[in-house]
C-alpha positions as CSV (number, residue, x, y, z in Angstrom):
1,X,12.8,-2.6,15.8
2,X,12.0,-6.4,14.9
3,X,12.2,-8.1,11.5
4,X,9.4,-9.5,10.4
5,X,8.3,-11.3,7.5
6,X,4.7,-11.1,5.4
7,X,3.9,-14.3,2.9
8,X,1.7,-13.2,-0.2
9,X,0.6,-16.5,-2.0
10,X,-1.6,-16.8,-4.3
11,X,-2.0,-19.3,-7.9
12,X,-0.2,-19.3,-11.2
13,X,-1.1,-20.4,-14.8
14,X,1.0,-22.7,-16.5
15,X,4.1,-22.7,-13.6
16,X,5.0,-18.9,-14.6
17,X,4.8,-15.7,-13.1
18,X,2.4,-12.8,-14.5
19,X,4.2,-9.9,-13.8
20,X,1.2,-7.4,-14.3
21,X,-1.2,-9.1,-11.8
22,X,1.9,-10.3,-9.6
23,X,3.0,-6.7,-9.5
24,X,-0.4,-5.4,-9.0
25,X,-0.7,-7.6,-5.8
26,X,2.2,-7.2,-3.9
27,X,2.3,-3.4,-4.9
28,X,-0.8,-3.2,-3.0
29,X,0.5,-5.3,0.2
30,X,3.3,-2.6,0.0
31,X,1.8,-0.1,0.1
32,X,-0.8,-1.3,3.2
33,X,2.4,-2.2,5.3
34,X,4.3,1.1,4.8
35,X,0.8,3.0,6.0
36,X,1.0,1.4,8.9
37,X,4.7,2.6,9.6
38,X,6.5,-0.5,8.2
39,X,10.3,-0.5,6.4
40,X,11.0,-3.1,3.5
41,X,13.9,-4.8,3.3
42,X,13.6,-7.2,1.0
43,X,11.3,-9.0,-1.5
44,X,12.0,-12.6,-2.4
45,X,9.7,-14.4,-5.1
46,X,9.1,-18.2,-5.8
47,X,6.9,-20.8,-7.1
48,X,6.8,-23.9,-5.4
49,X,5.6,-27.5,-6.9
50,X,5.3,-28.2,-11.0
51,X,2.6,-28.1,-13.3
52,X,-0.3,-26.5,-14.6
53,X,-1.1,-24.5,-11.6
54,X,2.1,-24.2,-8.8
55,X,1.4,-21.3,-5.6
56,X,3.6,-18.1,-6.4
57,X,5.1,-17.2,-2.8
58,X,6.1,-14.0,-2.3
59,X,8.2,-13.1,0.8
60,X,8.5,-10.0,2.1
61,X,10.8,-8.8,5.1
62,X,10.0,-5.6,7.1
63,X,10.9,-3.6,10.0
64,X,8.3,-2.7,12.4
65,X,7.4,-2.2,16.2
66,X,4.7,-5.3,16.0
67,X,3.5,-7.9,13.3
68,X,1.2,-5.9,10.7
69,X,-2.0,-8.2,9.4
C-alpha cells in the first residue's frame, strides 16, 4: 500500500503550542482517517515563522490504498 501524508495547519497564540486544542484537532483527523481504513505511521509537529501568531503544521504519514480527504 502507498504512503501518504495528511497536513493539519492551523494558528497559534504567542509562537506556542496548546496541547488541549492541538490534541483535540488532530485526535479528530485520526480518528476520520483510520475510519476510512487508513494506518499511522508517524506524527511530526512544527511551527513555522516567529511571532505573535506562527501556523502550527502538523504532519501526518499514513498507509492507505488512495489519498483520504
Amino acid at each position: 500500500m502507498p504512503i501518504l501524508v495528511r497536513l493539519v495547519t492551523f494558528s497559534t497564540g504567542g509562537g506556542k503550542f496548546d496541547a488541549k486544542k492541538d490534541s483535540r484537532v488532530i485526535n479528530q483527523v485520526l480518528q476520520e482517517l483510520q475510519d476510512k481504513g487508513a494506518r499511522i505511521i508517524s506524527i511530526s509537529p512544527a511551527i513555522a515563522g516567529m511571532g505573535t501568531v506562527a501556523p502550527a503544521v502538523y504532519t501526518i504519514t499514513y498507509e492507505a490504498p488512495s489519498p483520504i480527504e
